[in-house]
N, C-alpha and C positions, 0 to 999 in steps of 0.2 A: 653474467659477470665472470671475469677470468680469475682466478685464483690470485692472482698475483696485487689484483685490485681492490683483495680484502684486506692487506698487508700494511701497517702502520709505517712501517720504512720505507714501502714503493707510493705509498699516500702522500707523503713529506716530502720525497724524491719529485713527484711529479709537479706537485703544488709547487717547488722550486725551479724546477723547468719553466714551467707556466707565469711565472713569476720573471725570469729573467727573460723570457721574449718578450712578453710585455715592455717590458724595458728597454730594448734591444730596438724594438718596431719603434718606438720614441726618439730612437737619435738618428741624426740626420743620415738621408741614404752613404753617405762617402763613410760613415764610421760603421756602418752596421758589417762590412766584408771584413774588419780590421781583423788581421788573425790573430789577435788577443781575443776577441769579441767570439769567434770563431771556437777559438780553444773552449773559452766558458760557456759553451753552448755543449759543447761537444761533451765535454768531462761532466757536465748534470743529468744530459741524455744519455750517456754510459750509464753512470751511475742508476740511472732508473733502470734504464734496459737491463743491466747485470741482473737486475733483482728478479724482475719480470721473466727472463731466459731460464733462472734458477729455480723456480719456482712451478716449473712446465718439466723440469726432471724427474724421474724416476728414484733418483739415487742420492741420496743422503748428503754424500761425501759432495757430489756435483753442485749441489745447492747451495752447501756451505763455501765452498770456491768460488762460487759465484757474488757470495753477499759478500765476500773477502773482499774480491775485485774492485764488488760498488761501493766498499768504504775507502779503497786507495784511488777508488776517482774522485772523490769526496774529499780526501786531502789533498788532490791536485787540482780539484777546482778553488779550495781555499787559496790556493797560492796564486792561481788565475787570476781570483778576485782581489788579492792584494795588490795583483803590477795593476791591474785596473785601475784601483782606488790611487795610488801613487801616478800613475800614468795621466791623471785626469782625465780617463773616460768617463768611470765610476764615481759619482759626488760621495761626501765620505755617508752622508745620511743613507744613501741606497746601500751602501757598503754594509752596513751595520746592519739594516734590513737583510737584507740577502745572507751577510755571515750568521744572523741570527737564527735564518732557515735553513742554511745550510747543518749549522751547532744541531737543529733537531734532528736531521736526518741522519747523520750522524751517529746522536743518540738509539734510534730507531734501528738503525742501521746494524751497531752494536748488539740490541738487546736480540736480535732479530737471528743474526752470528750465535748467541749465544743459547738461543731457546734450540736450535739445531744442534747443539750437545757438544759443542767446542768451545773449549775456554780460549779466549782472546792473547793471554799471553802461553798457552800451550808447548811452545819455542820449535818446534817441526816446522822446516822447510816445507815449501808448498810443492815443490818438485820433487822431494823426498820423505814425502808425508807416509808416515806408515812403516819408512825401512828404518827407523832409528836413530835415524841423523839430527840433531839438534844443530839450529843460530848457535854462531860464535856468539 
């Protein structure tokens, strides 16, 4: 088992993946290429991968840039999921399913951030983490 498969955040992340293929393979061949559909495939398979890549570092700092990542794919795939749900791809019932799993991963995701010794609202830039520079 790889480390990263003991991980409650990459557990929720994959079961979400897993979850919207499923779903995916259910619509008709002509919408499955749709590059909305595409997109939300794409930003939950980030979102796991970040975790999984992070996870295989040596280095603290590395890890936690990583679990950063997989939560701001995790906000981009909520926004995926909403032109979906609006787009009528997405029925709103599956919508609600899927944002619901997405909300844990999320959750997991954060707690996950946070056991690596980083507080969430910190305010250091990611690109100047370390030299003193604080978010306007």
């Amino acid at each position: 088992m790889s480390a990263f498969e003991r991980l409650d955040a990459w557990k929720v992340c994959h079961e979400l993946v897993l979850a919207l293929h499923r779903f995916i393979k259910s619509l008709p061949d002509s919408q499955q290429d749709d590059a909305l559909i595409c997109d939300v495939m794409r930003a939950a398979i980030l979102a796991t991968a970040k975790i999984a890549r992070g996870s295989g570092t040596h280095h603290r700092r590395m890890f936690q840039r990583c679990v950063d990542l997989a939560a701001g794919q995790l906000g981009e795939l909520g926004y995926h999921l909403m032109m979906a749900r609006e787009f009528g791809v997405l029925p709103p019932e599956k919508w609600k399913e899927f944002d619901a799993l997405r909300g844990r991963a999320v959750f997991y995701t954060f707690k996950l951030y946070i056991s690596l010794g980083v507080s969430p609202d910190a305010g250091t830039s990611p690109d100047t983490e370390g030299e003193g520079v604080r978010d306007p």
